[in-house]
C-alpha positions as CSV (number, residue, x, y, z in Angstrom):
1,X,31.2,-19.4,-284.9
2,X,32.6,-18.1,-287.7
3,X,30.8,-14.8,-287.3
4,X,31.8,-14.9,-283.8
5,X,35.6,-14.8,-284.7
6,X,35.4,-12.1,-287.0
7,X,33.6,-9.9,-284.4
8,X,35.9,-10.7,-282.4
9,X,39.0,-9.8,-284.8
10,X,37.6,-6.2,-285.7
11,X,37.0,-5.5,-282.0
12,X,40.5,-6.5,-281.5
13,X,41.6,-4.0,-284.0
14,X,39.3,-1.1,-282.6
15,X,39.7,-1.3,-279.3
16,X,43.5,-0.3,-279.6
17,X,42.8,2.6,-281.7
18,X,40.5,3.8,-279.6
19,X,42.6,3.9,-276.2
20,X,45.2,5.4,-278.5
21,X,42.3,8.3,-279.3
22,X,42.7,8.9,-275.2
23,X,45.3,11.8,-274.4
24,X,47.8,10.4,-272.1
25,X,49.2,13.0,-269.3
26,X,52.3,12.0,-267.6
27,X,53.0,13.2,-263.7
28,X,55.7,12.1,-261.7
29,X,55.6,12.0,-257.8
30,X,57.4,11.6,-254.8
31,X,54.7,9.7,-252.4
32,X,54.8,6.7,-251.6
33,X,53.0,4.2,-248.4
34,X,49.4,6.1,-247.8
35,X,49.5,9.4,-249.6
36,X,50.7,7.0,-252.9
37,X,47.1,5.0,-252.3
38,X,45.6,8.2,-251.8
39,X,47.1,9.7,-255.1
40,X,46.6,6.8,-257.2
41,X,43.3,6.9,-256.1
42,X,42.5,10.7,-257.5
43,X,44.0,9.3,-261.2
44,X,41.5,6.5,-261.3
45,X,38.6,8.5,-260.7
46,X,39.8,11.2,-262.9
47,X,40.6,8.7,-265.6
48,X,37.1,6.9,-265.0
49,X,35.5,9.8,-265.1
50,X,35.9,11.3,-268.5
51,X,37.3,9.3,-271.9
52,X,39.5,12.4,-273.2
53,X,42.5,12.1,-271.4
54,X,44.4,9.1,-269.1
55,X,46.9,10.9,-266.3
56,X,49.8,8.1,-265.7
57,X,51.4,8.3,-261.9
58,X,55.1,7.4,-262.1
59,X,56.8,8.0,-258.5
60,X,60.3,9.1,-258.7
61,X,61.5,8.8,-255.2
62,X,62.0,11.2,-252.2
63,X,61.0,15.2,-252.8
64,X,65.0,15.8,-254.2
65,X,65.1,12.5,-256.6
66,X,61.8,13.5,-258.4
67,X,63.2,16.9,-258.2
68,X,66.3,15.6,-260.0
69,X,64.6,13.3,-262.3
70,X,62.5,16.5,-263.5
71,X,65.4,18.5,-264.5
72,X,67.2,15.8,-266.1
73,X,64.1,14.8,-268.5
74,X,63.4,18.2,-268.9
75,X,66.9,18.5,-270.6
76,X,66.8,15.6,-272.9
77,X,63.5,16.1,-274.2
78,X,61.7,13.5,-272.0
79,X,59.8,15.8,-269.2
80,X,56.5,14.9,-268.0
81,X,53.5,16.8,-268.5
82,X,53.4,17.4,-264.6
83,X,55.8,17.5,-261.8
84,X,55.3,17.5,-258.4
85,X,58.4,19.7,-256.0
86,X,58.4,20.1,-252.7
87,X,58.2,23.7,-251.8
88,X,62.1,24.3,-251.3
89,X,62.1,23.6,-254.9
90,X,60.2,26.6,-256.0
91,X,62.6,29.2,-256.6
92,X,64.6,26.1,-258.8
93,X,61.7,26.0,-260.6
94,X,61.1,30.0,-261.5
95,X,64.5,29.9,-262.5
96,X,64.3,27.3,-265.1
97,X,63.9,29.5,-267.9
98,X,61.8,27.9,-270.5
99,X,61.1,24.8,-268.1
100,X,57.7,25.5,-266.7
101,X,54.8,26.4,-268.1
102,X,53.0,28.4,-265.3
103,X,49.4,27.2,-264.3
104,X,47.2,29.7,-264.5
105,X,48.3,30.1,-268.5
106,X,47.4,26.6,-268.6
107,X,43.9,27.2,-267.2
108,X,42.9,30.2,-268.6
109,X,43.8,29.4,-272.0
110,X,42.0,26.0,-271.5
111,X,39.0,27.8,-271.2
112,X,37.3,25.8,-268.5
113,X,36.3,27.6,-265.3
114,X,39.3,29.1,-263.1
115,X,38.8,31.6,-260.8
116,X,42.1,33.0,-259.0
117,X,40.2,34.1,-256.0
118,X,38.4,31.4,-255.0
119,X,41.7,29.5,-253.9
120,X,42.5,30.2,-250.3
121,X,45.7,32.9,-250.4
122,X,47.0,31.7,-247.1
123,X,47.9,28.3,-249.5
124,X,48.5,29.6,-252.9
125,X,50.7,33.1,-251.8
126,X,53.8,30.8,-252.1
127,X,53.4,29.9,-255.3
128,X,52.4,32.9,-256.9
129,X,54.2,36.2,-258.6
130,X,53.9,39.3,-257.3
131,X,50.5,40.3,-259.9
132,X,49.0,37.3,-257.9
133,X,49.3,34.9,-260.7
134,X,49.6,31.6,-259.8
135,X,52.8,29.8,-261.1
136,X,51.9,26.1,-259.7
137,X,48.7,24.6,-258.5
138,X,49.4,23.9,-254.4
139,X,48.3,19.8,-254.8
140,X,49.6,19.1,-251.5
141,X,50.5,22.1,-248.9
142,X,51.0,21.3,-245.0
143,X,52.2,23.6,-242.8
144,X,54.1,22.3,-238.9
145,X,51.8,21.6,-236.1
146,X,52.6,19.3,-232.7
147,X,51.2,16.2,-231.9
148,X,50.8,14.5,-228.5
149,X,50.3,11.0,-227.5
150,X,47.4,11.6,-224.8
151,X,47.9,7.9,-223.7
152,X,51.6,8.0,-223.1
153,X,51.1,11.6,-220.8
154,X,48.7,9.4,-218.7
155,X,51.3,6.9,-218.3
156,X,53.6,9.2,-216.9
157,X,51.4,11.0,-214.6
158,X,51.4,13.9,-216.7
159,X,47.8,15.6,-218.0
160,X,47.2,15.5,-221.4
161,X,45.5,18.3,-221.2
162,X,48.5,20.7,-220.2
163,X,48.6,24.0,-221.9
164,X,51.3,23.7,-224.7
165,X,51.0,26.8,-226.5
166,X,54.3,28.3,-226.0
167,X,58.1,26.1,-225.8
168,X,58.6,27.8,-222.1
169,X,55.6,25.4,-221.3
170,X,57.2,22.6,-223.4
171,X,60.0,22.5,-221.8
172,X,58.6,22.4,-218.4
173,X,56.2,19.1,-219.5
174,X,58.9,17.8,-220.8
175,X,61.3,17.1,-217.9
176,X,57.8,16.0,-216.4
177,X,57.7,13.0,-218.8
178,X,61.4,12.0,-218.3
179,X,60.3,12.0,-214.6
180,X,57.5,9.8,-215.3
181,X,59.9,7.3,-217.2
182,X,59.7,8.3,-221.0
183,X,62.4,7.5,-223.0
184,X,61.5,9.4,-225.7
185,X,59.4,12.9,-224.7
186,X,60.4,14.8,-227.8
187,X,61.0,13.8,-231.5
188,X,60.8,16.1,-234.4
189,X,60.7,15.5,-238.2
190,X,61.8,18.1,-241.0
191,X,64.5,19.8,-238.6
192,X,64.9,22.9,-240.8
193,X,61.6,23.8,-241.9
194,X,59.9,22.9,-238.3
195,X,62.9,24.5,-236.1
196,X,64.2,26.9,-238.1
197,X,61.9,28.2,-241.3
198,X,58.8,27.9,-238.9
199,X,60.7,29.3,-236.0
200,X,61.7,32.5,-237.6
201,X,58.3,33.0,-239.0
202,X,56.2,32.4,-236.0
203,X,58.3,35.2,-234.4
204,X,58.7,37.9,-237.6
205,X,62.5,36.9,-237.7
206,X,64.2,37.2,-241.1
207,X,65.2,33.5,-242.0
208,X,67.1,35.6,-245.1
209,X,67.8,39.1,-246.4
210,X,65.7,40.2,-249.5
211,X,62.3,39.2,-247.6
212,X,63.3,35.5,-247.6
213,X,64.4,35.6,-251.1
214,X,61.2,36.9,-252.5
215,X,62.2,40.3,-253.2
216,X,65.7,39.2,-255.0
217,X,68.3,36.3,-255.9
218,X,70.7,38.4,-253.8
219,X,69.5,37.4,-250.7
220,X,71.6,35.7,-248.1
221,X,71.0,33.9,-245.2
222,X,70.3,35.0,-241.8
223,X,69.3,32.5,-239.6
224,X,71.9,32.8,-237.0
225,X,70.7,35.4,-235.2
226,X,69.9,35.5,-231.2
227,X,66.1,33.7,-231.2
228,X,67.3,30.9,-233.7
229,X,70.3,30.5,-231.6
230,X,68.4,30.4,-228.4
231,X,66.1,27.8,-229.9
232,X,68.8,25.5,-231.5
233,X,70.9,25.4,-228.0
234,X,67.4,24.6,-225.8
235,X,66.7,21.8,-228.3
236,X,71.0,20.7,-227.8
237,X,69.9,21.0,-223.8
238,X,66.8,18.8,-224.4
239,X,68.9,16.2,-226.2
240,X,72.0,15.9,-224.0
241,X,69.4,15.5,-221.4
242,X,67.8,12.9,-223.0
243,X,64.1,14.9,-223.4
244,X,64.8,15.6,-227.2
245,X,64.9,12.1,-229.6
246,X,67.0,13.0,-233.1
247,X,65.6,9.7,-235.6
248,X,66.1,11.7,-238.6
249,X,65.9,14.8,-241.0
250,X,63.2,14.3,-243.2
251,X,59.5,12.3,-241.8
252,X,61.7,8.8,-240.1
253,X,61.3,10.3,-237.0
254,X,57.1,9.7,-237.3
255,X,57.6,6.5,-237.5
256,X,58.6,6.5,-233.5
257,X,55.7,8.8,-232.3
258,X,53.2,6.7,-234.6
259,X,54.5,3.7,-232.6
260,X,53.6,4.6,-229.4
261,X,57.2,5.3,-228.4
262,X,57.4,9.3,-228.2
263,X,54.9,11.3,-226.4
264,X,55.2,14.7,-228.2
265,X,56.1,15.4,-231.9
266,X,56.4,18.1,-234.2
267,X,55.3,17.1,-238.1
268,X,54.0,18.3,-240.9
269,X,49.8,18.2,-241.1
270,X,50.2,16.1,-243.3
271,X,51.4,13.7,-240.6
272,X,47.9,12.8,-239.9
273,X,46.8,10.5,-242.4
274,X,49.8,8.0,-241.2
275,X,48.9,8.9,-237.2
276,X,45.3,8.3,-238.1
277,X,46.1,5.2,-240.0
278,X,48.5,3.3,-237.5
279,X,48.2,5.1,-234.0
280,X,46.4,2.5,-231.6
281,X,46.5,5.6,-229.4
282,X,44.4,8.3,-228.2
283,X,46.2,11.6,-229.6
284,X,45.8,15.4,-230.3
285,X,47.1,18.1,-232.5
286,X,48.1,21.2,-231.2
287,X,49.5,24.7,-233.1
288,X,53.5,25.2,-233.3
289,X,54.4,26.8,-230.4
290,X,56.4,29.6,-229.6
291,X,58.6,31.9,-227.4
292,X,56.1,33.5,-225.2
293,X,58.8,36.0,-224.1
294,X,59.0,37.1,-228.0
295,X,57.8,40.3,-228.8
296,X,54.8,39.7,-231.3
297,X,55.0,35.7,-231.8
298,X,53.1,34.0,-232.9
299,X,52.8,34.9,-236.6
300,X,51.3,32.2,-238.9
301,X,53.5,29.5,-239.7
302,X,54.2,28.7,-243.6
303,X,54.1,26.8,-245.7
304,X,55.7,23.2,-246.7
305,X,54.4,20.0,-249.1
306,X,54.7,20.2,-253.0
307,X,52.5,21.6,-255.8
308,X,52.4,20.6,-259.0
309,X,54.2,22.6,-262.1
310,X,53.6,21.8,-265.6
311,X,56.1,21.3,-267.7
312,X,56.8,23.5,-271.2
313,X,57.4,21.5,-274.5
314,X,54.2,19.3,-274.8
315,X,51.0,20.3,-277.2
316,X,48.0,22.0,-277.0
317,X,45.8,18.8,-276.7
318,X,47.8,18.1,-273.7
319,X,47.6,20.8,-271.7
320,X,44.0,20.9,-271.9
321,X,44.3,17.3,-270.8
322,X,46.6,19.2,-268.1
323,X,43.8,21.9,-267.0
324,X,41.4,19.6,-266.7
325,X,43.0,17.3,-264.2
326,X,43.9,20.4,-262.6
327,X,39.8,21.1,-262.5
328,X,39.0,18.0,-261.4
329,X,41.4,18.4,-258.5
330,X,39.9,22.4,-257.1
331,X,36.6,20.7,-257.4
332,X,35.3,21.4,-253.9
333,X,34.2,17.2,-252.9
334,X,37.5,16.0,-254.2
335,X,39.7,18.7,-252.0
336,X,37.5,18.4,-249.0
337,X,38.2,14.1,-249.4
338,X,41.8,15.0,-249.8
339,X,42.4,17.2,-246.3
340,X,40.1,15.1,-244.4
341,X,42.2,11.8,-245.6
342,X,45.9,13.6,-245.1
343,X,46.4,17.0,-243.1
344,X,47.1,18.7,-246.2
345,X,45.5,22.2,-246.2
346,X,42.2,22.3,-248.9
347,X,43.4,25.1,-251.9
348,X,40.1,26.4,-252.5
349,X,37.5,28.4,-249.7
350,X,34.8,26.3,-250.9
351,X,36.9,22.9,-250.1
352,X,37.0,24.2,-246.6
353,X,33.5,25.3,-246.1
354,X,32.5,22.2,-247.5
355,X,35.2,20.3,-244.7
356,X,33.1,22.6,-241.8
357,X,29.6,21.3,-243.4
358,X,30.0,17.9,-243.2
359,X,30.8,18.4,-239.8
360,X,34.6,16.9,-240.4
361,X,36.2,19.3,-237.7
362,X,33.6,19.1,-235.0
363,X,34.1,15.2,-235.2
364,X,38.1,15.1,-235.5
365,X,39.1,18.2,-233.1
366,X,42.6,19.8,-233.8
367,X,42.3,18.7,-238.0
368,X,41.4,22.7,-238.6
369,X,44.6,23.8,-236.7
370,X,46.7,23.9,-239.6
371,X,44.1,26.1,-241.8
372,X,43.7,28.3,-238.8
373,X,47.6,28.5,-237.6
374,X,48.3,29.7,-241.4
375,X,45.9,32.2,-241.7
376,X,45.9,33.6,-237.9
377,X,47.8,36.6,-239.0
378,X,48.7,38.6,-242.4
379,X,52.0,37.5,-243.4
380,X,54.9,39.8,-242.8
381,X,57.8,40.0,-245.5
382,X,59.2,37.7,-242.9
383,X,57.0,35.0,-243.1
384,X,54.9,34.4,-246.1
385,X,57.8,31.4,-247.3
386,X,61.0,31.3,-248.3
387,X,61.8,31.5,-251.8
388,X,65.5,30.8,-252.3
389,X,67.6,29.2,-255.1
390,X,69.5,25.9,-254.2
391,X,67.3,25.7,-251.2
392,X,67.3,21.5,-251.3
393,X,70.9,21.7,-250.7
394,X,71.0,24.4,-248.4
395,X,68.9,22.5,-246.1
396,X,71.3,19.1,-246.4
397,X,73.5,21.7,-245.1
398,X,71.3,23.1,-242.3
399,X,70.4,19.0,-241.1
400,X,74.6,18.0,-241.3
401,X,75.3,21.2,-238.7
402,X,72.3,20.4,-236.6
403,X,73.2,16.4,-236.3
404,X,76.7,18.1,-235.1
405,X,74.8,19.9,-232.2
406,X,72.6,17.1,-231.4
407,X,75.7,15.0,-231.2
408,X,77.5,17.6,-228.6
409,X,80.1,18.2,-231.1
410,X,79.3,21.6,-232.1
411,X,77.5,24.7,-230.1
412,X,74.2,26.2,-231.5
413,X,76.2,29.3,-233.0
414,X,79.1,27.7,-234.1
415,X,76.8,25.1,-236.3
416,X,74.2,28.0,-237.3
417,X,76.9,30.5,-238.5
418,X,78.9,27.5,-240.3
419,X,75.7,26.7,-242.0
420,X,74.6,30.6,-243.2
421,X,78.2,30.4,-244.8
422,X,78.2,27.6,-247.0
423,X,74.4,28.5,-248.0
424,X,75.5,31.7,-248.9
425,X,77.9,29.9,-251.2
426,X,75.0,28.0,-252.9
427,X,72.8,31.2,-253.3
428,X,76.0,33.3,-254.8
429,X,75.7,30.4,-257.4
430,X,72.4,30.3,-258.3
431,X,72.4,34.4,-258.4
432,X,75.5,34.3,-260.9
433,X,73.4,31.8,-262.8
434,X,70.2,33.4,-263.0
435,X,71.5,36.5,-264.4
């Protein structure tokens, strides 16, 4: 016995010292519900999988609180080792002198395996400079597509299997639906990126000056021209009429279509792991669609989620701590997992060859349309993303002038030129402060 409690009193000294010998790698999030399980989920593999390092996942809130949360830690000397921001956050990011330290330093100088080109372009392009060098690893890109409740078209006499490629034929289907007692034909989520950003890059327009930001902090906005216009006051039509269902700017809308209670919605990819999870509902995923009376739509559509940036200010032992949770995360099974679970575009070629293999899109039809609908054409200067400075706020500004036109209190131009005004406000700032 005595022997017994001595054994047990060294143990109790070693067994602290040697979790402390473990590298711990701080990253902060903004999941939560599904995509939190499904996040967790890739830390407690990683962490059982290797005794080096132990990643800790802290959510901070919504895409602009972890955001927020970032920049303030980053200031006093408390920043994670990795933060996830949504893509509108990018160009906040590059401009955060000293902030960031960009990912492919991280992996290279780690010296485990990274090879640029075997990460799909159509995903990483975003998030990379000019050289091709990859500033943040692309942990969760989506990109719009449209889903349809196949039982609620039945319901209302309608055929599921309409042709919905282009909004001419939307519109048609959708009076069809109100005729067939639907309360809620249309709903949309993420009103700017879907009906705007998207928009103007399905159909080459020029969402701002300076290729979208890309080419300069100089650029200003230009989103009220005659197709955004035209789209804005169709959607104003569709909800005065009572086709078009406003629930919310950012993904509160889903929560309706998921229900049962709207028949057609446009989301994020990403959408699917929460359609999947709670629809009781025959459905199908369809591309974006466009203008068919456009000269040259549809482009590819762009690109939306988060990726992952890695803070500056932390040690070498942690950043190769860093790299290799990054490794673990390109490996080919764990990216496949992760777009078959949630929507979210695979990073690497191999993630998606590996999707094919296993015979994921044969057996779920419309899950490849986001991989195919980004990579349908080569991206123009006008739609490859939009890389502009203040962008969060710019787009609280885009959803306060849209709720006006929903509401019937403003017209489509009136809201659209209000809102390129005060955004170019917000991107004279950031250009005065990134001199």
């Amino acid at each position: 016995m005595k022997y017994s409690i001595f054994a047990s009193a060294i143990l109790a000294t070693l067994i602290p010292a040697a979790a402390s010998a473990q590298t711990e790698i701080q990253w902060w999030h903004a999941f939560t519900g599904r995509l939190a399980e499904l996040l967790d989920q890739h830390v407690a593999d990683f962490n059982a999988s290797q005794s080096d390092y132990v990643v800790v996942a802290t959510p901070k809130g919504n895409y602009s609180e972890a955001l927020n949360a970032g920049i303030a830690a980053f200031r006093a000397g408390e920043q994670p080792h990795i933060l996830q921001v949504f893509e509108v956050g990018t160009a906040t990011m590059m401009g955060a002198r000293g902030a960031i330290k960009p990912v492919y330093e991280v992996l290279e100088e780690s010296g485990l395996p990274f090879d640029p080109a075997s990460y799909l372009p159509a995903v990483t392009g975003y998030y990379t400079t000019v050289e091709g060098q990859m500033l943040s690893f692309p942990y969760n890109s989506s990109t719009p597509v449209m889903y349809v409740n196949r039982t609620l078209f039945e319901e209302a006499g309608v055929d599921p299997d309409t042709d919905l490629t282009t909004w001419e034929q939307v519109d048609e289907v959708l009076t069809q639906l109100q005729d067939g007692g639907l309360d809620c034909p249309f709903t949309t989520t993420w009103q700017s990126w879907v009906h705007l950003e998207t928009l103007s890059a399905r159909h080459d327009q020029p969402f701002a000056t300076q290729e979208n930001g890309f080419a300069g902090f100089d650029a200003e906005l230009v989103f009220n021209d005659a197709l955004q216009v035209a789209h804005i006051e169709k959607m104003a039509e569709w909800a005065r009429d009572g086709k078009f269902v406003y629930a919310g700017r950012r993904s509160e809308p889903g929560a309706s279509f998921r229900a049962g209670d709207c028949a057609i919605m446009t989301e994020s990819s990403a959408g699917y792991a929460g359609v999947k999870a709670e629809a009781d509902f025959e459905f199908d995923i369809h591309q974006l669609p466009y203008w068919g009376d456009a000269e040259g739509a549809p482009l590819n559509s762009i690109i939306g989620g988060a990726s992952l940036w890695v803070m500056a200010g932390h040690d070498d032992a942690e950043y190769q701590g860093v790299a290799a949770f990054l490794s673990y995360l390109s490996s080919p099974e764990v990216q496949a997992k992760w777009h078959q679970d949630t929507g979210y575009l695979p990073v690497t070629q191999a993630a998606y060859d590996l999707t094919r293999e296993q015979g994921f899109y044969e057996a779920n039809p419309g899950t490849n349309i986001a991989v195919e609908q980004m990579s349908a054409t080569e991206p123009t200067a006008n739609s490859k993303g939009i890389r502009l400075g203040n962008f969060d706020q710019i787009r609280t500004i885009i959803d306060e002038e849209l709720e006006a036109v929903w509401s019937g209190d403003k017209s489509a131009q009136d809201a659209l030129d209000t809102a390129a005004a005060r955004g170019n406000e917000l991107l004279r700032r950031f250009e005065q402060a990134n001199r």
